[in-house]
MARVO-196561 format. One record per residue (C-alpha): x, y, z; residue in one letter. Coordinates in steps of 0.2 Angstrom, whole numbers, plus 5000, padded with zeros to 4 digits. Example, Ala and Ser with C-alpha at 12.3 -4.5 7.8 and 13.67 -1.06 7.14 Angstrom:
2
506249785039a/506849955036s/
END
This chain:
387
500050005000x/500750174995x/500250305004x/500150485000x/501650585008x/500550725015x/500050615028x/501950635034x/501650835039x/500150775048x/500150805067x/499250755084x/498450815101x/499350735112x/498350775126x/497450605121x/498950505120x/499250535138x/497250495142x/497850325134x/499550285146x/498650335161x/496950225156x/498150095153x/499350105170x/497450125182x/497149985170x/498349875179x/498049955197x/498650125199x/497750255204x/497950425193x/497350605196x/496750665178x/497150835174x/497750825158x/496250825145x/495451005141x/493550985147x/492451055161x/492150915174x/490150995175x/488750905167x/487850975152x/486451075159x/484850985161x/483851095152x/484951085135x/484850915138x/482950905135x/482851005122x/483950875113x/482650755118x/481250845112x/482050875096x/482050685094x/480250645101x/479750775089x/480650685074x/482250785070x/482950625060x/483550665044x/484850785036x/484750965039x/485951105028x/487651095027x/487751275037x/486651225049x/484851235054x/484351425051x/483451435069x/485251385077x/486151505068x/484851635072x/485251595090x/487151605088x/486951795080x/485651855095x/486951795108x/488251905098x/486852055100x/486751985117x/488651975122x/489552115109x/488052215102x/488452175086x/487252145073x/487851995062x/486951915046x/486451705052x/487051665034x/488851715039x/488851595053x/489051415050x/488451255061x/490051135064x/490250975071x/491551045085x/492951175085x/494251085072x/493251105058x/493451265058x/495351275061x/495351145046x/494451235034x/495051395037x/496851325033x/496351235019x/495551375010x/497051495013x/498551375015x/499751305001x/501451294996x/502151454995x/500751545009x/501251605024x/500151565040x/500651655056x/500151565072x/500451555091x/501751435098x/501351345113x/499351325106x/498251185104x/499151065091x/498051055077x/498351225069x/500351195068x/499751005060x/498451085048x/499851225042x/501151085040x/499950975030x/499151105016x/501151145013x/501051315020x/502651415027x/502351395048x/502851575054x/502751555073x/502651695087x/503251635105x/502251635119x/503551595130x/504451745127x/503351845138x/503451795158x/501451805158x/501451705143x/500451835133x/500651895112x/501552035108x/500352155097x/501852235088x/502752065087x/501351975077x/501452135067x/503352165062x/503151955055x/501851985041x/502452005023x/501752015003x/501551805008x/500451805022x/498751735018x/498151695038x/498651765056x/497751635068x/497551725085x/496951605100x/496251705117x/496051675132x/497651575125x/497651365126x/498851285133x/499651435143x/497951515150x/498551685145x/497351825141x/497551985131x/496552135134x/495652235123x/496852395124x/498152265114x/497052185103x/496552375097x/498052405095x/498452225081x/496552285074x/497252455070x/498952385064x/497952255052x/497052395043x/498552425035x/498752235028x/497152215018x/497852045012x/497951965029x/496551855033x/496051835053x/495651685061x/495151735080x/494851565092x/493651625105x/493051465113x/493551505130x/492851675130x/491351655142x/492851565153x/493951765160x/494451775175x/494251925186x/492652015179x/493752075161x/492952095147x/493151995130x/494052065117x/493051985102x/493652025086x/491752075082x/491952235090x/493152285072x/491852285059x/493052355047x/493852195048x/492452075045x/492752045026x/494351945030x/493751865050x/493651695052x/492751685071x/492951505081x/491751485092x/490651335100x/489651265114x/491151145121x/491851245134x/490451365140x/489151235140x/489851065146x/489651005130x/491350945124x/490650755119x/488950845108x/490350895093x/489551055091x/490251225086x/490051365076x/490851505067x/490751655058x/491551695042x/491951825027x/490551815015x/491951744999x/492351605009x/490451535014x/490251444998x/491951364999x/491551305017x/489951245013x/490851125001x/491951065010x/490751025023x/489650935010x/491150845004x/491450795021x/490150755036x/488750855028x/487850925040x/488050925060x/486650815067x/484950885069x/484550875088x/486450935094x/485651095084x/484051115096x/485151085111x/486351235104x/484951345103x/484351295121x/485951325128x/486151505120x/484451565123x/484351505140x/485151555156x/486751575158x/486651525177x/487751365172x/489251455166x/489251585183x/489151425194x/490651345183x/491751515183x/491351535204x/492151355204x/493551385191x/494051565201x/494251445218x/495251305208x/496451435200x/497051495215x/497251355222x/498151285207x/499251445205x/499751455224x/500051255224x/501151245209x/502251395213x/502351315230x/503151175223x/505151165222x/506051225207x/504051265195x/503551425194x/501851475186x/501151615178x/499251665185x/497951625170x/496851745165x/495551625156x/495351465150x/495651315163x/497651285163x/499051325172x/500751315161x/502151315173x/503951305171x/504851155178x/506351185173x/506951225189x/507051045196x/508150975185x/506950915172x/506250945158x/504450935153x/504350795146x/505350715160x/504450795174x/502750725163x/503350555166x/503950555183x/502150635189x/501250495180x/502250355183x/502750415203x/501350545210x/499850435197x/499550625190x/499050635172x/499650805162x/500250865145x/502150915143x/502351075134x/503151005119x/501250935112x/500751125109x/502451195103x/504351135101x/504951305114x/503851255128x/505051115132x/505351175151x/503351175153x/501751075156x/500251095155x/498851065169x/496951075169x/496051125182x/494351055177x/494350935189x/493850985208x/494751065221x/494950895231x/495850795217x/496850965213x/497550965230x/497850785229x/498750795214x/499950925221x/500150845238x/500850705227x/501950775216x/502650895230x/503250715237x/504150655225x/504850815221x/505550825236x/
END
C-alpha cells in the first residue's frame, strides 16, 4: 500500500495519547489524578439536555443543511447582539460538528505551498498540523517569550509579509491560559487595517471562561475587519458540551460557499437534535456558566498557589481558559521528564509542553477541570516525589 506523503506533515493532540497511558497504568492498578484532558468536569445542563430529547420525540431524523439549521444559527447571532451588540447576518455563521472543523477549513482554504500562515506557539496542536499538512510556510510567534505567557501586538505585526494569507489568533490562549486585553487587541486591529491581504482567524472558545470580571476582546467589535474574520466559536467549553461535537463560526462572505463544500464533501451536515440543544443552551440562562466560573475562580488559586509552592515550578496566574502552564525547569527536568515521573510516581495525568509547541520544552500543562479535592491531591503527590 502506497500512501500519500501528506500524511507525513500530519500531526496529533497529544493530550489523548496521555488519556491512553494513564487508562492503561489504572488499567493494571494504579490510581491516577486526571488533569490532563481540556473539558469541564460539570454535566451538560439539564435543560439543554431536553431540548435534545424533544427534538428527537418530535422527529428531527433526517439531514438538515450543510450550514446548519437556520433557527440555530439565528440563536448564535442573538447571543452576539446579546454578548457584543453586534448585529451579524445568520448566513455568515456556519453549524460545525466541533471546534476543528473550523481550524481545518479555514487552513485549507487559505493554506498551500508558497502561503504563509502566522500562528501562536505553545497552542492547541492541530493548527501547527493543519499548516504543515496543506504545505504552508509555519511562521510561529512565541508565547513563551513573555513571563505571563501573553502575544506581543507589535510582534505578530513586524512578521507579516506580501506572503501571508492567515494570522490565527487563540484567546484566552490554550495551553498557557494567558489572556490579552482589549487595549492590545486594538492595537493588532488598527495595525491589520494596513494589511488588507491578511485573513483573521480569532479562536474564541473560552471566551465565556475570563477570570476576574474582564471583558472579551471579540474580534466582532472591528467591523472594518469582517470581510477577512474567520470567528471559532462553540458550545464545548461554555456549556459542558465537549462530547455533543457542536460548534459554530462565523466567516467572510467569499469564503461561505467554499465551506459549505467542503462540509458537503465531508460530514454533511452536523446532526439535527445537537442543533436544538445549541439553541437551548444560548437562549437560555446562563446560570450554568456563573456556577462553573465561581468554581474555576476557587480552583485557579488553588492551582496557582499549589504549583508555585512546589520546588523548582514556577507558574504564571491564568487569565482564562482552565490551565495552568508552569515551568519546571527548575527541578532538573524537563517537561517531558517531569510528565513522566508525575504519572508513573505521583499517578497524575498531564500534558508536557512540547504537544502544543517545540519551545515549551521546560513546561506542562495542567487542567483544572477537575475539583478542588483531586487538585490538592494531585499536588500533595507530586510535591512528594519532588522532594
Amino acid at each position: 500500500m502506497k500512501l500519500a506523503k501528506s500524511l507525513d506533515r500530519l500531526g496529533t493532540e497529544s493530550a489523548f495519547t496521555v488519556l491512553a497511558e494513564a487508562k492503561k497504568l489504572e488499567s493494571q492498578g494504579k490510581e491516577m489524578i486526571h488533569l490532563a484532558l481540556g473539558q469541564p468536569d460539570f454535566k451538560t445542563p439539564k435543560h439543554i439536555v431536553e431540548a435534545a430529547k424533544k427534538a428527537l420525540d418530535d422527529g428531527h431524523h433526517g439531514y438538515v443543511l450543510s450550514n446548519g439549521i437556520l433557527e440555530c444559527r439565528q440563536a448564535v447571532t442573538r447571543k452576539i447582539k446579546k454578548l457584543y451588540n453586534q448585529d451579524i447576518d445568520p448566513e455568515r455563521i456556519i453549524i460545525m460538528p466541533g471546534g476543528k472543523p473550523t481550524m481545518h477549513y479555514a487552513i485549507q482554504c487559505l493554506g498551500e505551498p508558497g502561503a504563509e500562515i502566522i500562528h501562536p506557539t505553545p497552542a492547541f496542536p492541530i493548527y501547527e498540523s493543519m499548516i504543515n499538512f496543506t504545505g504552508s510556510t509555519s511562521v510561529p510567534y512565541d508565547l513563551t517569550e513573555d513571563k505571563n505567557l501573553k502575544f506581543n501586538p507589535e510582534k505578530i505585526l513586524s512578521l507579516i509579509t506580501d506572503k501571508t494569507r492567515l494570522l490565527i489568533l487563540i484567546n484566552p490562549n490554550n495551553p498557557t491560559g494567558s489572556f490579552v486585553e482589549k487595549s492590545e487587541i486594538d492595537f493588532l486591529a488598527e495595525g491589520l487595517k494596513k494589511h488588507p491581504q491578511v485573513t483573521i482567524l480569532s479562536d474564541e472558545i473560552y471566551s465565556r471562561q475570563i477570570f476576574d470580571g474582564k471583558e472579551m476582546p471579540s474580534f466582532f467589535y472591528y467591523p472594518e475587519l469582517r470581510e477577512r474574520l474567520i470567528v471559532l466559536e462553540g458550545w464545548s467549553k461554555a456549556y459542558s458540551m465537549t462530547g455533543w461535537r457542536l460548534g459554530w463560526s462565523f466567516w467572510p462572505k467569499n469564503l461561505i460557499e467554499h465551506v459549505n463544500k467542503l462540509l458537503i464533501n465531508s460530514v454533511s451536515c452536523v446532526n439535527a437534535s445537537a442543533q436544538y440543544a445549541g439553541i437551548a443552551a444560548l437562549d437560555g440562562p446562563d446560570d450554568s456558566i456563573k456556577h462553573m466560573m465561581e468554581k474555576f475562580t476557587l480552583r485557579r488559586k488553588l492551582i496557582h498557589e499549589g504549583l508555585n509552592n512546589l520546588p523548582g515550578v514556577e507558574c504564571s496566574l491564568p487569565g482564562g481558559a482552565f490551565y495552568a502552564f508552569p515551568k519546571v525547569s527548575g527541578t532538573g527536568m524537563n517537561g517531558v521528564e517531569f510528565t513522566k515521573k508525575c504519572m508513573h510516581e505521583a499517578g497524575v495525568a498531564i500534558v508536557p509542553g512540547t504537544a502544543f509547541g517545540h519551545t515549551a520544552t521546560d513546561y506542562v500543562r495542567f487542567s483544572f477541570a477537575a475539583s478542588r479535592d483531586n487538585i490538592s491531591k494531585a499536588l500533595e503527590k507530586i510535591s512528594k516525589i519532588l522532594k
